[in-house]
N, C-alpha and C positions, 0 to 999 in steps of 0.2 A: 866269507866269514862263516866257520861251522860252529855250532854248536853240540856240545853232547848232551843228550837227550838221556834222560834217566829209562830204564828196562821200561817200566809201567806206563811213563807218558807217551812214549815210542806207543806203545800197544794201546791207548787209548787214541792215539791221533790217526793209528793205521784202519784202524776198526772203522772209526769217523768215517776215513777213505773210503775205505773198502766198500760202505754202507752208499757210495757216493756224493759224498759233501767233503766239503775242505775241511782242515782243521791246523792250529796253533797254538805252540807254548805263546802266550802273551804277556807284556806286563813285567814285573817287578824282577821276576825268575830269569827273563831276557837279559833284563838292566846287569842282574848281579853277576851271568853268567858272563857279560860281555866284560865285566870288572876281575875276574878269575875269583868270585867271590862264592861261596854256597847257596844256591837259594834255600827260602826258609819254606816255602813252597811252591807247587806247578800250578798257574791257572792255564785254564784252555780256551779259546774262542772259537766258533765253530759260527756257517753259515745252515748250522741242521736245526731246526727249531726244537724247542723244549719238548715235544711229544715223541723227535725223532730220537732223540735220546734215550728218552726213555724204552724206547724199541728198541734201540742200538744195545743198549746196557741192561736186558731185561735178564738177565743170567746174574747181572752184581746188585750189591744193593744200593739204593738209589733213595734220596728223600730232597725234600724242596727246601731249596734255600734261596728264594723266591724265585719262582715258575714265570711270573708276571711280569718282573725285572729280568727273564731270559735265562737264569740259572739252576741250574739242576748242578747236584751235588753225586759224586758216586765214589764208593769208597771201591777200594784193590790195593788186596794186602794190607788193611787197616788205615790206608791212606786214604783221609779224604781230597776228592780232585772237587774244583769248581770248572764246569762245563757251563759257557753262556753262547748264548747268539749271539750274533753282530747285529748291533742296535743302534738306531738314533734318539736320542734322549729331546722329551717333550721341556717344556718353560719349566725352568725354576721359580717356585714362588715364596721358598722358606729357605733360601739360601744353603740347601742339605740336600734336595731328593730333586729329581724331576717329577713332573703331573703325572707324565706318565712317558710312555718306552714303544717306537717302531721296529720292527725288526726289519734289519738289509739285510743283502748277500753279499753287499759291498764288505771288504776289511778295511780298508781305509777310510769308507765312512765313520765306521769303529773306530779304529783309531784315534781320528781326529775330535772325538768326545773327551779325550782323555783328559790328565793333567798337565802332565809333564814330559817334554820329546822323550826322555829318556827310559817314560813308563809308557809310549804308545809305538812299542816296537814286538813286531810279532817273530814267529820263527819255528821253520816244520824242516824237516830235513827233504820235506819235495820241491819245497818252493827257496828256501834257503833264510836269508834274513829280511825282512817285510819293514820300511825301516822311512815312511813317505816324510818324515819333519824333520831327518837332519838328527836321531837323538843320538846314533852313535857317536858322531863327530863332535858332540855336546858332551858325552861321556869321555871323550877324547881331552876336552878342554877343562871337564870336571864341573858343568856350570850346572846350573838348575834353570830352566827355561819353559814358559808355560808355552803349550800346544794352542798356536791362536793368540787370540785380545788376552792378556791377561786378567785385566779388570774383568773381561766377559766370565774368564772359566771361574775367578773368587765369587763370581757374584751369582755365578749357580752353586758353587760350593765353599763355603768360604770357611772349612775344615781345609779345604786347599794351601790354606793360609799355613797353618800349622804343618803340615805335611814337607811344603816348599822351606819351612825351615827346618824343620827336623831333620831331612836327608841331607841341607848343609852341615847341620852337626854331626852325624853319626859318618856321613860319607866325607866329611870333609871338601866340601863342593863349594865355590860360588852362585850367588843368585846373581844373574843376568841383571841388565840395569833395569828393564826394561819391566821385568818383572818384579825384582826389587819394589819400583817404585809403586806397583800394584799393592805389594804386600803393606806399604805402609798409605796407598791411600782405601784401602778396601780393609786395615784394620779393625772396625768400630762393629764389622758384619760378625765377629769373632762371637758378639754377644745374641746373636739367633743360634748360636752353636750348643749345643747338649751339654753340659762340665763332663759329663764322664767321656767325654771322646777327646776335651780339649785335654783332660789330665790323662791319659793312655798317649796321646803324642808327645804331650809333654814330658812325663816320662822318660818315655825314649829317648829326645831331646837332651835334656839335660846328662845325660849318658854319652853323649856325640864328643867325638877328637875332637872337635872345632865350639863346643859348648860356649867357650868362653868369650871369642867373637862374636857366636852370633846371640847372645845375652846382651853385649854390647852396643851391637851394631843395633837391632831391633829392641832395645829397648822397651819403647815408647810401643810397641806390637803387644809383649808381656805384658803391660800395665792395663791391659784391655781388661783382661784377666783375673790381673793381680798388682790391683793400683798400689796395694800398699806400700809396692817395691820404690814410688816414685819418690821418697823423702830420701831414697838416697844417693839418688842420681847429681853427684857434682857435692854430696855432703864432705867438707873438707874435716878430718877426725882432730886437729890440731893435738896431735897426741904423738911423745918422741917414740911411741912404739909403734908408728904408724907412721906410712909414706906414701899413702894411696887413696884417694878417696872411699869413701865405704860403698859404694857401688864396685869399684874396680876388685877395692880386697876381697869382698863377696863373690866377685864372678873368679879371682884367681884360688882364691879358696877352696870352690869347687873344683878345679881342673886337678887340685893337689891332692885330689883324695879319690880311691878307688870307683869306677864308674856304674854304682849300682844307686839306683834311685832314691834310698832313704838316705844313702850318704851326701849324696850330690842336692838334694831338698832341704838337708839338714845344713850343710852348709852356706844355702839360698837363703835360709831364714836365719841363721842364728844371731846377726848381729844387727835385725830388724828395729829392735827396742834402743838402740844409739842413742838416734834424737832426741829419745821421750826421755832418756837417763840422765842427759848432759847434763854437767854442772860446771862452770869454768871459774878458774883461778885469776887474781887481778887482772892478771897477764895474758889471759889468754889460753892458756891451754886447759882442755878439755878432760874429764874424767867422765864414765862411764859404770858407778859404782849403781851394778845391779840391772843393769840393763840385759841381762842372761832371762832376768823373770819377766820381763815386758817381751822381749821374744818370743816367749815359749808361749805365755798369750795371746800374743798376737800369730803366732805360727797354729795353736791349737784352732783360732776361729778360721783363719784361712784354708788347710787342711779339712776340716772339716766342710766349707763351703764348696769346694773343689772334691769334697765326696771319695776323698781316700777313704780306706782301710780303716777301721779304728783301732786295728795292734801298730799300723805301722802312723797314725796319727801319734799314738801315747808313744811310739819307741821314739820318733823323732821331737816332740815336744822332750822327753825325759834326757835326752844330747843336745838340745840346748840348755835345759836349764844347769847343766851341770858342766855346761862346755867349757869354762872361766875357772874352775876348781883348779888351786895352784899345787901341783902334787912333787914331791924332792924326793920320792920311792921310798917315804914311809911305809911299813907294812900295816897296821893299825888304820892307818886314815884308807888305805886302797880298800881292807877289809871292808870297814864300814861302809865304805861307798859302795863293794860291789854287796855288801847286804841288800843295800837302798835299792840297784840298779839292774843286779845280776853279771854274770859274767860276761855273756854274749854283748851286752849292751856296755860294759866298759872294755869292752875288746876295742867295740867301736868307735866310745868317747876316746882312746888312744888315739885312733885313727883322722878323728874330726879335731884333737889339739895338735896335733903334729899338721894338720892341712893348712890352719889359722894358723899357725908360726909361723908358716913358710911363707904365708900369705901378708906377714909384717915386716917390718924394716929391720935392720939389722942390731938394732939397738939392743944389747944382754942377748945377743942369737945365740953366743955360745952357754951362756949359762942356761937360756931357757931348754939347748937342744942332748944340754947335759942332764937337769932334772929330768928331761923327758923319759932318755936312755935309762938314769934309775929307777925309774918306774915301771918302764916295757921291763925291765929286770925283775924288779922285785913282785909285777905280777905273772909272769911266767911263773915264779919258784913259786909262787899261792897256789897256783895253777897247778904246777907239774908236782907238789907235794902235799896238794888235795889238804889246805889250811882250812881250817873251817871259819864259815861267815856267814851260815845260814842255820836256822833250827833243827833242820835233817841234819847238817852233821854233827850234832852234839853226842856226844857218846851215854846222853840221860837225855828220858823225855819225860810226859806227864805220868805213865805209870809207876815211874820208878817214883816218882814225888809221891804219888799216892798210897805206894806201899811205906813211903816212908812216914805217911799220916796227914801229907797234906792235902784237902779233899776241895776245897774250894777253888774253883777253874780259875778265878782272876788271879786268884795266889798263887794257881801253877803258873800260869802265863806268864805274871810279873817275874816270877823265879828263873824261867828259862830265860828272859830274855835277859835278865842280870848278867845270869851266868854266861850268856853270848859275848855279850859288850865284853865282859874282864877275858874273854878268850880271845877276841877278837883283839884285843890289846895288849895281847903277850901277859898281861898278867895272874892266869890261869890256866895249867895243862887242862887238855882237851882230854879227861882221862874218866870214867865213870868214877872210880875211888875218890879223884880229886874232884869232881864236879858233886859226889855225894855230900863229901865232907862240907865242903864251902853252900852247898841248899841248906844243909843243918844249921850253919851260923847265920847264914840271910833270914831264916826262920824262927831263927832261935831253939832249935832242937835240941 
């Protein structure tokens, strides 16, 4: 089984050689390569210790990305390479790091630290593919399988956890049973785990071909995390525009909408506030009037606990709260919204109602998938004929008020924004003459 070896890693593994120590592409770069996939980068494993390296590489530049943990960093060509020793990792005692780190000559010792067969597979072009757990024929079957006890390797890392599902989603792989059954009896260690590393997996995650399964299947995994998801597990919506439990619509929701993280979070949460909205009719069924604003609530405190972003907290709260808006491609109502929202973010609220449609029963699909089309329409043409919906495009601002004698700031502001609203509503050209004339009589001039 050959690999091709990128120009620079060849040249950094020969050097290794040459210097007389062994050396290996390792890790992820293997996995992807053996998948015909691109790696996103080269690590290397070497039996030369951190100080040989540094002798080896004394010509590039070179800085520690821990020396102590066996890694030296070197960059060639602007690329940074990770160069470690082959090491035996000491006890875990915080379910994240070992005590501490031996270095072998062994690579198979190496190896057998890892995660996952399919990430404890090395590869040089001397020695060819380094491969002792079986991960290619694991890659063969598509499965995820941890290297060892699996309980043992979560319970030194139990970011393990999140990783073993992440590559189910984004690779579309099965978890072995075996391991599986780790993941859900070693779930509870999820909370020794740092947030910012659970939500950078998670992340990715929810971006995975197979997203939708494994939301599903690991549930009860998520809820470590993110208990609030758990009121909706088996919530039945008793609603004729509804055919799915509100867990199910959630996870199909997302799969229906573009695979980048605020859309796919956005879709995670938006129909979180259900429960809290319910109100039912003698009969039985169910209405949700207003349940967009207990979402956005309960999405802002979650978000924010899990230590996102705060532009991408406010974008995503701002597509829920407006996710429910019933729009028939008025131009006026889209206006004002995209005042409220801007353009970029009701590109998106397009993108999160058409997911939530698809994601319902068929009851009014045609009518709903027809307002939808007059909408994608009539904001294209706002769009592509640059309508004005905001205070920059007014063709008058506060100076021109001022020359016209109006000098008090709240009475510009109150005036512009008049004049917005009746542009925004077709019933006022967007014209300076006609925006002057019409300040005069708001003013009485």
């Amino acid at each position: 089984m050959k690999i091709k070896l990128p120009v620079d890693v060849r040249m950094i593994i020969n050097k290794i050689e040459k210097a007389g120590f062994s050396a290996y592409a390792v890790g992820g770069c293997v996995r992807d390569s053996l998948l015909q996939k691109e790696p996103q980068d080269w690590d290397i494993c070497t039996n030369a210790l951190p100080n040989d390296i540094l002798i080896i590489f004394a010509d590039f530049h070179t800085f520690d990305a821990g020396i102590k943990h066996g890694t030296v960093s070197v960059v060639v060509n602007s690329v940074v390479y990770e160069i470690t020793t082959f090491r035996i990792d000491g006890e875990y005692f915080d379910n994240r790091h070992p005590e501490k780190v031996e270095f072998t000559d062994d690579l198979v010792t190496d190896l057998s630290r890892r995660d996952f067969t399919v990430n404890a597979m090395a590869y040089s072009e001397r020695t060819g593919l380094v491969d002792p757990f079986d991960g290619a024929y694991d890659l063969e079957l598509m499965a995820i399988r941890c290297v060892g006890n699996p309980v043992q390797r979560f319970n030194e890392d139990a970011l393990r956890i999140m990783r073993a599902l992440r590559f189910a989603s984004c690779y579309n792989m099965a978890i072995e049973k075996h391991t599986a059954n780790a993941v859900f009896e070693c779930r509870k260690l999820l909370h020794n785990i740092a947030t910012e590393r659970i939500t950078t997996e998670f992340n990715k995650l929810v971006c995975g071909e197979s997203c939708e399964y494994i939301l599903r299947r690991f549930r009860d995994v998520f809820a470590q995390f993110l208990p609030e998801i758990t009121i909706m597990f088996g919530y039945e919506q008793h609603n004729i525009h509804h055919n799915k439990t509100l867990w199910r619509h959630t996870t199909c929701a997302m799969t229906n909408i573009a695979p980048e993280p605020l859309l796919r979070v956005t879709m995670l949460l938006h129909d979180l506030g259900k429960p809290m909205a319910c109100k039912r009719d003698p009969d039985g069924t169910a209405h949700f009037k207003g349940h967009q604003k207990f979402s956005a609530v309960m999405a802002e405190q979650i978000l924010e606990r899990m230590k996102y972003p705060r532009e991408f907290i406010d974008d995503c709260v701002t597509l829920i709260t407006y996710h429910d808006v019933r729009f028939t491609g008025d131009k006026p109502q889209i206006r004002r919204l995209m005042n409220k929202i801007g353009e970029e973010n009701f590109r998106r609220l397009l993108k999160v109602q058409y997911a939530d449609m698809l994601a319902q029963s068929m009851y009014k699909r045609d009518e709903k998938l027809r307002n939808y089309k007059l909408t994608c329409k009539a904001f294209d043409e706002i769009v592509r004929e640059k309508d004005c919906f905001t205070l920059k495009q007014l063709e008058i601002d506060g100076h021109d008020l001022i020359k016209m004698g109006i000098t008090d700031g709240r009475q510009i502001g109150c005036t512009l924004k008049k004049l917005l609203s009746l542009v925004m509503d077709d019933r006022l050209e967007n014209t300076n003459s006609a925006l002057m004339q019409k300040a005069r009589e708001l003013n009485n001039l």
